[in-house]
C-alpha positions as CSV (number, residue, x, y, z in Angstrom):
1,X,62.3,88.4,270.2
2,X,59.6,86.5,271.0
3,X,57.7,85.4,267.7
4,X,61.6,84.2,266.1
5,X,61.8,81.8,269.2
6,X,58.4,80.4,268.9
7,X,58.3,79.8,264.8
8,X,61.5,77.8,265.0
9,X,59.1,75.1,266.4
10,X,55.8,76.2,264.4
11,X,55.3,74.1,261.1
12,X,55.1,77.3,258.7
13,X,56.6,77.2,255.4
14,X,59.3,80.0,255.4
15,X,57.1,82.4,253.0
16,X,54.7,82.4,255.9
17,X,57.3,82.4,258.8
18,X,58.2,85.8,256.6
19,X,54.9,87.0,256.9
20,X,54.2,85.9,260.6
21,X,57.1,87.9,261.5
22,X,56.5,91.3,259.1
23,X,52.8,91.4,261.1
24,X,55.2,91.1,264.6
25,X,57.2,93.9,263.8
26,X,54.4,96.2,262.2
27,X,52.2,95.4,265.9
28,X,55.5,96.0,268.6
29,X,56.2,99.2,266.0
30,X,52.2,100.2,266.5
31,X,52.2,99.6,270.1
32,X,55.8,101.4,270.4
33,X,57.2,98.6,272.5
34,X,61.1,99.3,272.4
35,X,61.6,97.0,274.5
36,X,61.3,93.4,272.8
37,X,61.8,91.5,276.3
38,X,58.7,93.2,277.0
39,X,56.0,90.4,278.0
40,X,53.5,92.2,275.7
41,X,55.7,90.4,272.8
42,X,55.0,87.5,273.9
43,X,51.1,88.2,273.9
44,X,51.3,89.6,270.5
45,X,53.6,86.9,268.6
46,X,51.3,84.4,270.3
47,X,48.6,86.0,268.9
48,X,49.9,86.2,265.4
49,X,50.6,82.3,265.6
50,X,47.2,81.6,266.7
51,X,45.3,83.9,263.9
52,X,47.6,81.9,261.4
53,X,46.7,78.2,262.6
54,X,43.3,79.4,261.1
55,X,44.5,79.9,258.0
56,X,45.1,83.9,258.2
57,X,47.7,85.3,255.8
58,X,47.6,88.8,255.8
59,X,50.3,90.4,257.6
60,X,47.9,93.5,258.1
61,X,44.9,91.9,259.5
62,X,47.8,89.7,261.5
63,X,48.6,93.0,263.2
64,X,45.3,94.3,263.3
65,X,44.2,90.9,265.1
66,X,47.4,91.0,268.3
67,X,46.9,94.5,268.6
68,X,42.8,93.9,269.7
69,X,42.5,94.9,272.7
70,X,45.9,95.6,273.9
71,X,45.5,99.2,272.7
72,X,42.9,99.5,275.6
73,X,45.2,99.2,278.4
74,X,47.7,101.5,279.6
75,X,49.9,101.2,276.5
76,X,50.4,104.7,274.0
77,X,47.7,104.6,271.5
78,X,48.8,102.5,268.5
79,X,50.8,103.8,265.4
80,X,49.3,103.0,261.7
81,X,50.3,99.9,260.8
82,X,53.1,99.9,258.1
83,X,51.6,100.2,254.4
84,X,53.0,97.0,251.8
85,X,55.0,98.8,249.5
């Protein structure tokens, strides 16, 4: 799973490793990519690494922000994101 590999060497504090990874999994659910060796994974967790060197905490907006654009090509249209309970 691609975002796992690539924060062992990010420099997030685990709270936001937690985070990082809870927007991963709510974007691949969203996008319905069973397949995690997919190379859209990759895309996605890079994405979600690069929205949080700015500072972005939100697991939601996270999503919202490696989703952009992908939802556009010839993936299924994108599942709600899953609600904080």
């Amino acid at each position: 799973m691609a975002i796992y590999r690539m924060l062992r060497t990010a420099s997030f504090s685990p709270e936001v490793n937690e985070q990082l990874a809870a927007a991963y999994e709510d974007a691949v659910r969203a996008l319905r990519l069973a397949n995690r060796a997919d190379p859209v994974t990759t895309i996605i967790a890079r994405r979600i690494i690069d929205a949080a060197k700015t500072g972005e905490r939100d697991p939601a907006r996270l999503c919202a922000l490696a989703i952009k654009d992908l939802s556009a090509s010839k993936l299924p249209p994108p599942l709600p994101a899953r609600r904080p309970e």
